[in-house]
KEKOLFI-839890 format. One record per residue: x, y, z negated of N, C-alpha, C, CB in turn. Coordinates in steps of 0.1 Angstrom, whole numbers, plus 5000, padded with zeros to 4 digits. Atoms other than C-alpha are relative to their C-alpha. Glycine has a CB too. Layout:
% residues N
> X / Y / Z / X / Y / Z / X / Y / Z / X / Y / Z .
...
***
This chain:
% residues 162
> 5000 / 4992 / 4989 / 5125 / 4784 / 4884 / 5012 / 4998 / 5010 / 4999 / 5015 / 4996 .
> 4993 / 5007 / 4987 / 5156 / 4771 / 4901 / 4999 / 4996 / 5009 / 5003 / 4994 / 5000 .
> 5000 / 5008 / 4988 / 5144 / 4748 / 4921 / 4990 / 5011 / 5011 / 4993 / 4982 / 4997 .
> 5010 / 4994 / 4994 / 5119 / 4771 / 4935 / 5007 / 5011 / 5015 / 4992 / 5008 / 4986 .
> 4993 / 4994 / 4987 / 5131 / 4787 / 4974 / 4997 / 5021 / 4997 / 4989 / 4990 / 5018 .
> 4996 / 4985 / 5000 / 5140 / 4825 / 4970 / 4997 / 5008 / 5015 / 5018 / 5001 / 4996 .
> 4999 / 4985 / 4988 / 5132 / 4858 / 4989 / 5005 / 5009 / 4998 / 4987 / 5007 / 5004 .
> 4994 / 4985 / 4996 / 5153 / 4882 / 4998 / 5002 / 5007 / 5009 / 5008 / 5002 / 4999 .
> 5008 / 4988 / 4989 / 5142 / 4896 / 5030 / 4988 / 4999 / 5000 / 5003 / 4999 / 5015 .
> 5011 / 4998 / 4994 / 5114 / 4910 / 5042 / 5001 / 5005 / 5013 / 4994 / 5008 / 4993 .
> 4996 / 4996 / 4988 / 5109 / 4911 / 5078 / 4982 / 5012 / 5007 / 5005 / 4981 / 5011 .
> 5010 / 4989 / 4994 / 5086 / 4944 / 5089 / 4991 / 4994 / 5010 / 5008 / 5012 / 5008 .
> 5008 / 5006 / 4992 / 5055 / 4935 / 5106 / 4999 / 5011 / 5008 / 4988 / 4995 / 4995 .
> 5006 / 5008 / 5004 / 5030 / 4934 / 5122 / 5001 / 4991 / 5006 / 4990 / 5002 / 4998 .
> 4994 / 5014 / 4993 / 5030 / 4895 / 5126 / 4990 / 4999 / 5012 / 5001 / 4985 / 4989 .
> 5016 / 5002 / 4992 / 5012 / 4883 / 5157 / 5009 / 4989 / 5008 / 4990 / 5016 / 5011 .
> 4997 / 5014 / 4991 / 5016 / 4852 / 5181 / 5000 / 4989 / 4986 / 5017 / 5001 / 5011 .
> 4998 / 5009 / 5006 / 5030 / 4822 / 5167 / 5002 / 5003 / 4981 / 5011 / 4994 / 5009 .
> 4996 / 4998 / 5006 / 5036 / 4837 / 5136 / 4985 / 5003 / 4988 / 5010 / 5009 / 5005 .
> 5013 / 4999 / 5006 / 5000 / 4840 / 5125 / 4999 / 4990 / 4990 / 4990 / 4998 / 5009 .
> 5000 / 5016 / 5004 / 5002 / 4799 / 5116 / 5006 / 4999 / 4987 / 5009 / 4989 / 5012 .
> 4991 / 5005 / 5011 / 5027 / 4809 / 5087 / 4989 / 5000 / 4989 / 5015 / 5009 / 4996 .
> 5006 / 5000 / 5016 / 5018 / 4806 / 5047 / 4997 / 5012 / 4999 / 5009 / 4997 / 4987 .
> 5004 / 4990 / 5005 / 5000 / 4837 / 5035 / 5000 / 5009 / 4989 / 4993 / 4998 / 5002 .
> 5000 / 4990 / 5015 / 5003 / 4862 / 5002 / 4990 / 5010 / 5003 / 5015 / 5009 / 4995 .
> 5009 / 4995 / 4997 / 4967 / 4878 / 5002 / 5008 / 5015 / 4985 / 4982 / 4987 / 4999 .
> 5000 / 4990 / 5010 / 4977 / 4912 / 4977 / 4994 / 5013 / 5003 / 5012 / 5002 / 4996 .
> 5006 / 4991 / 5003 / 4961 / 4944 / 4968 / 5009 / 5008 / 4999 / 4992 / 4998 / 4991 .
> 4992 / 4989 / 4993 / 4977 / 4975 / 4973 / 5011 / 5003 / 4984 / 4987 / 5016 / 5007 .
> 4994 / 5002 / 5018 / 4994 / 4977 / 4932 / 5006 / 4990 / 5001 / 4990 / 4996 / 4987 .
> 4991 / 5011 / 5002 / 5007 / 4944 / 4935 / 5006 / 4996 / 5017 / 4990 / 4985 / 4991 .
> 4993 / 5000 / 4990 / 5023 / 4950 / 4971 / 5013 / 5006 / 4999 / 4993 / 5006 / 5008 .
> 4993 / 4992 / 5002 / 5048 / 4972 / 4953 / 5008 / 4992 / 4986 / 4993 / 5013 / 4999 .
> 4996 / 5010 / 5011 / 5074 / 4945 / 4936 / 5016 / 5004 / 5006 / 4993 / 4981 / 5001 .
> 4986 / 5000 / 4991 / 5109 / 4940 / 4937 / 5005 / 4986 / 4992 / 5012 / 5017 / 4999 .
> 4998 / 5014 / 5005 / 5111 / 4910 / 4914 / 4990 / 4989 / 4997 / 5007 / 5000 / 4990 .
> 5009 / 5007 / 5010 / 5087 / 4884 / 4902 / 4994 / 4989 / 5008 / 4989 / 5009 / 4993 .
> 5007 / 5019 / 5000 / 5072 / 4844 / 4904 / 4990 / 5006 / 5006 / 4994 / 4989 / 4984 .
> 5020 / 4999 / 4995 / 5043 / 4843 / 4932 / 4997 / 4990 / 5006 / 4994 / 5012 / 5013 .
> 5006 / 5008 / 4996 / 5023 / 4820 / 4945 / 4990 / 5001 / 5014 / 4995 / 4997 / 4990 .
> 5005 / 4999 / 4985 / 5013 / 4814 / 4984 / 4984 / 4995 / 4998 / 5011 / 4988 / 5013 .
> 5008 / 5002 / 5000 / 4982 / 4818 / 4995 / 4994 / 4986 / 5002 / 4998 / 5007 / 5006 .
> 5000 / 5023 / 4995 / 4985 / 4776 / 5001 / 5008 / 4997 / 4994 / 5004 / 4990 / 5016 .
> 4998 / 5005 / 5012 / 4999 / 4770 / 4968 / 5016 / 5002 / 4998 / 4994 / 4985 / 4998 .
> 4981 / 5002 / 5001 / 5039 / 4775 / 4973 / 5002 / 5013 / 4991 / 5013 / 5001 / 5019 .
> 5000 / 4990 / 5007 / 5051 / 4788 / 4947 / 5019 / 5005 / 5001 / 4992 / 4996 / 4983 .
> 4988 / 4990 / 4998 / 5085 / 4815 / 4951 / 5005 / 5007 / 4992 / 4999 / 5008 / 5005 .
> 4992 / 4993 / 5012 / 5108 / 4838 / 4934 / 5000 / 5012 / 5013 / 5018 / 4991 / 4993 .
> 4997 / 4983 / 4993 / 5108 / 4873 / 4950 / 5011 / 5005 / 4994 / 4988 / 5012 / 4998 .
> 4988 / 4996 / 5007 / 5142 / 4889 / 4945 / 5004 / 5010 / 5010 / 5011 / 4989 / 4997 .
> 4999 / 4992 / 4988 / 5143 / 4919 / 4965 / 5015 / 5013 / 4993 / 4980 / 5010 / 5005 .
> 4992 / 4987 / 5007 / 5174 / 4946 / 4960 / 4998 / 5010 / 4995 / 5006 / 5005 / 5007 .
> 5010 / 4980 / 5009 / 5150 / 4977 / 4950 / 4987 / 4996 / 5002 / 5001 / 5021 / 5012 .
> 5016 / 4998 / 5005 / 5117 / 4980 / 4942 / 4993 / 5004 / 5017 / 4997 / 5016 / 4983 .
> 5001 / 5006 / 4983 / 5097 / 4972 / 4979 / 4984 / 5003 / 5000 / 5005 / 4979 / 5005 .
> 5010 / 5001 / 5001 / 5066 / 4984 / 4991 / 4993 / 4993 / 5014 / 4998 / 5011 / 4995 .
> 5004 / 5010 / 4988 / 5053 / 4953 / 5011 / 4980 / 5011 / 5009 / 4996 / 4977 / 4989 .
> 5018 / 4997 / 4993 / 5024 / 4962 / 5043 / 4999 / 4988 / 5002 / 4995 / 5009 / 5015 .
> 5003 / 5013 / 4992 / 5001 / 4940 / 5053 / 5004 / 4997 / 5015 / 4985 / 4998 / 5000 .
> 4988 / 5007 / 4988 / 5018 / 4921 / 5081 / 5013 / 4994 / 5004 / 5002 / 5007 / 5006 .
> 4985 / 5007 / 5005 / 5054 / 4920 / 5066 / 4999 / 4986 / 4998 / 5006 / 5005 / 4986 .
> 4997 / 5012 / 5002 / 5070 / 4888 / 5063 / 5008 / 4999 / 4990 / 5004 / 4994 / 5009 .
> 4987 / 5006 / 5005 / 5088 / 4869 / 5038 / 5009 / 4990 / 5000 / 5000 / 5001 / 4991 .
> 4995 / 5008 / 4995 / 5116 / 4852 / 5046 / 5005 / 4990 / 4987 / 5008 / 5007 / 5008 .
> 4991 / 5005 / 5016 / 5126 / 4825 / 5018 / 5011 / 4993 / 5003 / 4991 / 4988 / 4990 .
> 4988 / 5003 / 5002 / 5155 / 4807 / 5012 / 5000 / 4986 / 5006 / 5004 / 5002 / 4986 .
> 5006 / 5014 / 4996 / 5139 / 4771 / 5026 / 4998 / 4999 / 5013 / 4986 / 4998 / 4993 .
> 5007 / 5000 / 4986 / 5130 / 4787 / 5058 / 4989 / 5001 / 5000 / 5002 / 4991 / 5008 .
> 5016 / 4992 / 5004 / 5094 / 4796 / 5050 / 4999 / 5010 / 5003 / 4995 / 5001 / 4988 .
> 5001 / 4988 / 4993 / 5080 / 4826 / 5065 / 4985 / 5001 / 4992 / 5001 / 5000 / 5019 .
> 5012 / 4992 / 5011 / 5051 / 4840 / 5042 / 4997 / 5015 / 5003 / 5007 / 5001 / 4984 .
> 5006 / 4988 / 4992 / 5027 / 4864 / 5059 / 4994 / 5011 / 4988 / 4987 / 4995 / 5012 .
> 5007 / 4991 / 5011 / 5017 / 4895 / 5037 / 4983 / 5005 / 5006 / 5012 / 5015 / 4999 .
> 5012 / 4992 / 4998 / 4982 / 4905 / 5038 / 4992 / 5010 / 4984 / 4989 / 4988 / 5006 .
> 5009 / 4991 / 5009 / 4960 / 4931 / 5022 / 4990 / 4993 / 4996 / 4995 / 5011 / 5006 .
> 5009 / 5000 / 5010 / 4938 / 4922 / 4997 / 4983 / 5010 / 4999 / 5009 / 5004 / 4991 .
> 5013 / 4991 / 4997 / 4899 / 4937 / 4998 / 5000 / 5008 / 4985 / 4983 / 4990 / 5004 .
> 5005 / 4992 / 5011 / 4894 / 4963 / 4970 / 4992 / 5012 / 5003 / 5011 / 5005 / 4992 .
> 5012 / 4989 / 4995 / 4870 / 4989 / 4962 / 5006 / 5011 / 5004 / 4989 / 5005 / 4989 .
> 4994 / 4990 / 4995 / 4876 / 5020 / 4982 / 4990 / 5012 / 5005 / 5009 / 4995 / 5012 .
> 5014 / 4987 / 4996 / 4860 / 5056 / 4990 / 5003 / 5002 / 5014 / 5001 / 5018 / 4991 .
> 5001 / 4993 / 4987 / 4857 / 5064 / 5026 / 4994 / 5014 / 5001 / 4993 / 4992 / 5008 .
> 5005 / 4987 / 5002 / 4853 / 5098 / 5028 / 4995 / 5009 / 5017 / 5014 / 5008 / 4991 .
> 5000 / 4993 / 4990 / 4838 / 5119 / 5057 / 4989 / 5016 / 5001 / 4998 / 4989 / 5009 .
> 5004 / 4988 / 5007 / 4829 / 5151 / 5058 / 5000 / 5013 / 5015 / 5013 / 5004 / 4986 .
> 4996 / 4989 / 4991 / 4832 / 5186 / 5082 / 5013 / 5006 / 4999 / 4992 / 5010 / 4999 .
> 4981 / 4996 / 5004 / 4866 / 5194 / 5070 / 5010 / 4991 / 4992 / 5002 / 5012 / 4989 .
> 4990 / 5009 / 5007 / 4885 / 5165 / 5066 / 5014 / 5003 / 4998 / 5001 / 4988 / 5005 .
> 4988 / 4998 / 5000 / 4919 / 5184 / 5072 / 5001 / 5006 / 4980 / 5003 / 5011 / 5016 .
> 5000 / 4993 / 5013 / 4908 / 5204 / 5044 / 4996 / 4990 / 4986 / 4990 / 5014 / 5001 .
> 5001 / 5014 / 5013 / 4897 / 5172 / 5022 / 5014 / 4993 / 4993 / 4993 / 4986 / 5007 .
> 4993 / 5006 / 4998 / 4928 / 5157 / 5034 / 5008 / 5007 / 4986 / 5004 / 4999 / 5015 .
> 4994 / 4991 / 5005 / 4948 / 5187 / 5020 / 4997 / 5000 / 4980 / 4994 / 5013 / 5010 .
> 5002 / 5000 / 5012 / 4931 / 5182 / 4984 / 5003 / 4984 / 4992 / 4986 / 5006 / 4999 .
> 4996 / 5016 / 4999 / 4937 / 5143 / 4984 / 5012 / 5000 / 5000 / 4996 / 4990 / 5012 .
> 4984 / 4999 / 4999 / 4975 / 5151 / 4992 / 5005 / 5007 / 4990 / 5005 / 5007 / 5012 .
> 4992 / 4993 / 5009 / 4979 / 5179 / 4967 / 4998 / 4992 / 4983 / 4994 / 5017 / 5001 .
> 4999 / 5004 / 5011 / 4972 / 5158 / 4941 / 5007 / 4984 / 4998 / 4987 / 5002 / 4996 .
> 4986 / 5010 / 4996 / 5000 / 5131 / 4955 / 4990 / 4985 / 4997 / 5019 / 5003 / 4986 .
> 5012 / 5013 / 5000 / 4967 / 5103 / 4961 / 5006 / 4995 / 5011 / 4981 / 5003 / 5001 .
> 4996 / 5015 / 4983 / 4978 / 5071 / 4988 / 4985 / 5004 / 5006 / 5001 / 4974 / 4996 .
> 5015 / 4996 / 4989 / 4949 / 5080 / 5020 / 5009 / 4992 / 5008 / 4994 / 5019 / 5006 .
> 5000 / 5005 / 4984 / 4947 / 5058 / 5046 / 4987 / 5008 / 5009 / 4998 / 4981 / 5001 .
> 5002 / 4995 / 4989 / 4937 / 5072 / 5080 / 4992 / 4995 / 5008 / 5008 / 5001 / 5004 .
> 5007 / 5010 / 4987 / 4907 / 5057 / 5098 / 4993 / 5012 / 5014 / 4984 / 4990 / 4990 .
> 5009 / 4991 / 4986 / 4886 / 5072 / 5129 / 4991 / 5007 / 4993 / 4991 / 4991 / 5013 .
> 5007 / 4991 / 5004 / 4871 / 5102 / 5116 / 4995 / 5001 / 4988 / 4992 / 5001 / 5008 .
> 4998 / 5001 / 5015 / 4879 / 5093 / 5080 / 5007 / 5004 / 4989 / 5001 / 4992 / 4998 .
> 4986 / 5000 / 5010 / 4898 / 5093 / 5050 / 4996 / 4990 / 4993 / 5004 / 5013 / 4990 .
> 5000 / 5006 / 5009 / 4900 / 5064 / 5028 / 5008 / 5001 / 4991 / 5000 / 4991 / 5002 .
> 4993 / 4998 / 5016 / 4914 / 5064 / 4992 / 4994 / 4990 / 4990 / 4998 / 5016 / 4994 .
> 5014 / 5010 / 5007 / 4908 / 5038 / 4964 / 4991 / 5008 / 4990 / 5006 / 4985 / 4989 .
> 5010 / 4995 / 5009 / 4883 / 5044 / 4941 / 5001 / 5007 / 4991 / 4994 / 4992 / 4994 .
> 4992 / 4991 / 5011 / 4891 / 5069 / 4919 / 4987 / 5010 / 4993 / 5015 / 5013 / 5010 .
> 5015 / 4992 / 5007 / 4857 / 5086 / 4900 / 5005 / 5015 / 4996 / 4993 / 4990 / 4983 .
> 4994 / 4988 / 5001 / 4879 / 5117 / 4893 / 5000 / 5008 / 5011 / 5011 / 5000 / 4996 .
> 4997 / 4994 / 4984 / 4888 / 5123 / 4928 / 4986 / 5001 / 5008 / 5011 / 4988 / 5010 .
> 5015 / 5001 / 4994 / 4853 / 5112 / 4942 / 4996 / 5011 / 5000 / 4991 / 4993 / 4993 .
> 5007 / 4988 / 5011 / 4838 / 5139 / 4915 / 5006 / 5014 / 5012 / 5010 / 5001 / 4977 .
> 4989 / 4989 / 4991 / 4863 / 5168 / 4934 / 4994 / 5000 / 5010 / 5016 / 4996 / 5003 .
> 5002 / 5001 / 4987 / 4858 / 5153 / 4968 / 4983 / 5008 / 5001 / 5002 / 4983 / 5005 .
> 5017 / 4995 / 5005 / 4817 / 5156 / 4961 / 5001 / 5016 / 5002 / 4995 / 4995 / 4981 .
> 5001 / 4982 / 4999 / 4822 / 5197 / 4953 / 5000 / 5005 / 5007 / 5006 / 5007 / 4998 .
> 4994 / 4991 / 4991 / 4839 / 5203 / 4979 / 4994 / 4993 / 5013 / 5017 / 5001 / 4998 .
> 5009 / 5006 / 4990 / 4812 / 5185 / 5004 / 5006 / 4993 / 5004 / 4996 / 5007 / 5009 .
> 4999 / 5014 / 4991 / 4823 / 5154 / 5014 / 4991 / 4989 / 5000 / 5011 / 4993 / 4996 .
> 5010 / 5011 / 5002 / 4800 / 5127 / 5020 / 5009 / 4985 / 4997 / 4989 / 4999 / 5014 .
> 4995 / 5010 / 5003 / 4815 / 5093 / 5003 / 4991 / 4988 / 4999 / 5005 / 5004 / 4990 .
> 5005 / 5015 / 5003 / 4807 / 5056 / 5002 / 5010 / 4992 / 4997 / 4993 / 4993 / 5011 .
> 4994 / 5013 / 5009 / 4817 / 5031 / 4983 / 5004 / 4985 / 5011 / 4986 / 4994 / 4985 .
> 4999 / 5018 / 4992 / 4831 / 4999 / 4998 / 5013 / 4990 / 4994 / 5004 / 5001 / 5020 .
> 4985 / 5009 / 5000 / 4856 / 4969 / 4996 / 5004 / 4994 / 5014 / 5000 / 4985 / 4990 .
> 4994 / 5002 / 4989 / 4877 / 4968 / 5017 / 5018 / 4999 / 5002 / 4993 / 5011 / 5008 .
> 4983 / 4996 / 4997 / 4919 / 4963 / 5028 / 5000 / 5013 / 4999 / 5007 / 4997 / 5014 .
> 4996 / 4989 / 5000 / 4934 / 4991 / 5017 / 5016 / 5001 / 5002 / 4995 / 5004 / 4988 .
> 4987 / 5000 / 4993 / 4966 / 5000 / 5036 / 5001 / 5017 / 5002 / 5001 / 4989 / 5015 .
> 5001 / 4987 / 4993 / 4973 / 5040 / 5036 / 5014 / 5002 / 5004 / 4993 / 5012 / 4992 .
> 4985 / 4997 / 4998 / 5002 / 5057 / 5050 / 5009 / 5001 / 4992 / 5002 / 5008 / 5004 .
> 4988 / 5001 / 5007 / 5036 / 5055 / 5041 / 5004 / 5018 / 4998 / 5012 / 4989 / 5012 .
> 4992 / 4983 / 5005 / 5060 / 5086 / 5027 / 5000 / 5005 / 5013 / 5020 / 5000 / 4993 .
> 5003 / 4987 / 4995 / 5067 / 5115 / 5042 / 5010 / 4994 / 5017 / 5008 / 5017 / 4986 .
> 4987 / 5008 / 4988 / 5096 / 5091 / 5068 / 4989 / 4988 / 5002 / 5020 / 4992 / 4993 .
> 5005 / 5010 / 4989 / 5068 / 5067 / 5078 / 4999 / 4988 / 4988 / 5013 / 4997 / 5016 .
> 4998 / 5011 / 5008 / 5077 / 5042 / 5048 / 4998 / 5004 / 4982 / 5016 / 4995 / 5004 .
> 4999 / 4999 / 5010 / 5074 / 5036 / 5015 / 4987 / 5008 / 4991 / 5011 / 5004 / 5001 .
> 5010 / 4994 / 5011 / 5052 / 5052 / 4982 / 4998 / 5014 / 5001 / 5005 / 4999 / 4986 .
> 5004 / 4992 / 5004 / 5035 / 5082 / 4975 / 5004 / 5004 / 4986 / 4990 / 4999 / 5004 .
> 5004 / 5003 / 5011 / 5036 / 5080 / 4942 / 5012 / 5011 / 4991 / 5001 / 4984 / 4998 .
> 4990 / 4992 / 5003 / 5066 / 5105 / 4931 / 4996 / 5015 / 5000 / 5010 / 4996 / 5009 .
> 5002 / 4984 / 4996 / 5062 / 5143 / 4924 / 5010 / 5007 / 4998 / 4992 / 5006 / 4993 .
> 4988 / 4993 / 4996 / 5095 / 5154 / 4926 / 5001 / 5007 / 5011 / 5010 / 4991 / 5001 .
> 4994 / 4989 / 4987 / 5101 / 5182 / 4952 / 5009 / 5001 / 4998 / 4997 / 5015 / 5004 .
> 4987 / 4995 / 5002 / 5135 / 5186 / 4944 / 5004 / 5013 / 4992 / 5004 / 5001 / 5012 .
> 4997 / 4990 / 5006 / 5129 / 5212 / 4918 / 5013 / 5001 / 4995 / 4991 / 5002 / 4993 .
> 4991 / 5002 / 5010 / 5161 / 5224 / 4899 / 4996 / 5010 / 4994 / 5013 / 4998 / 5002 .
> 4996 / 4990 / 5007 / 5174 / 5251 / 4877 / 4997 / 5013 / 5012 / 5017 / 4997 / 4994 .
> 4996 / 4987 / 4994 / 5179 / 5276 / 4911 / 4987 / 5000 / 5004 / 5012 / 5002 / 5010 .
> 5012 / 4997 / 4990 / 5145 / 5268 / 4925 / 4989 / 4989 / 4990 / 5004 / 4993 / 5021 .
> 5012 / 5007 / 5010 / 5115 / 5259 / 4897 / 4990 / 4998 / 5008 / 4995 / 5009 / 4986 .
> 5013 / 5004 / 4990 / 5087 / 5242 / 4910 / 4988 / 5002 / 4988 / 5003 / 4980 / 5007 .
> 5018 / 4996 / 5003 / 5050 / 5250 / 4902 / 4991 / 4998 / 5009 / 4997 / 5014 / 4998 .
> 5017 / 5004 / 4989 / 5016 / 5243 / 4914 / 4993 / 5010 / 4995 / 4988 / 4984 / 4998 .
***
């Protein structure tokens, strides 16, 4: 793995113009979320990802290697629910409280496939379909980064409950 050209930036997308032309990393929304490990370009170059903290690449980011290579991030097609309904705020609101990644389409909600959540969504009248498709939902609560944490900042002076 020595010889192999290193990344340690990532340059925020999205790419466009000349920048289209670079090498590609096709990934799925699970394996967008690295901070170390051996990958292989969508046109066979293979890399060392070495990022300072644990990184949650969008499609569009770049990576910059150590060779001068620019490696375009893209999303990956997986299965996903599109959800739409008469009360999507209030869908939304049940998709969030249970700390699920939603991306945001026109008069949608997408989320991946989740047969639990579906089940829920269903009850509570949503109409769903199945598809594959890029899945890219919003970032934290600042625009960036995971969902994936349930920490409120409970402590000792202020106990947290649902």
């Amino acid at each position: 793995m020595r010889d192999l050209p290193i990344c340690h930036e990532v340059i925020r997308g999205p790419v466009t113009g000349a920048a289209l032309s670079f090498d590609t990393i096709t990934l799925d929304y699970e394996a967008r979320f690295l901070r170390r490990k051996r990958m292989i370009s969508d046109g066979g170059r293979a890399f060392l990802l070495d990022l300072a903290q644990t990184t949650s690449l969008d499609a569009g980011d770049v990576l910059l290697l150590s060779n001068g290579t620019r490696i375009a991030v893209r999303a990956a097609p997986e299965p996903v629910l599109v959800i739409r309904g008469d009360n999507l705020p209030r869908l939304a609101w049940h998709i969030g409280n249970r700390h699920t990644p939603c991306e945001i389409g026109q008069g949608c909600l997408i989320i991946r496939h989740d047969p639990v959540i579906a089940h829920m969504l269903g009850v509570l009248g949503a109409d769903l379909a199945e598809e594959t498709r890029p899945f890219t939902p919003e970032g934290g609560a600042y625009g960036h980064g995971r969902t994936h944490a349930h920490d409120h900042g409970a402590s000792a002076h202020f106990p947290h409950a649902h």
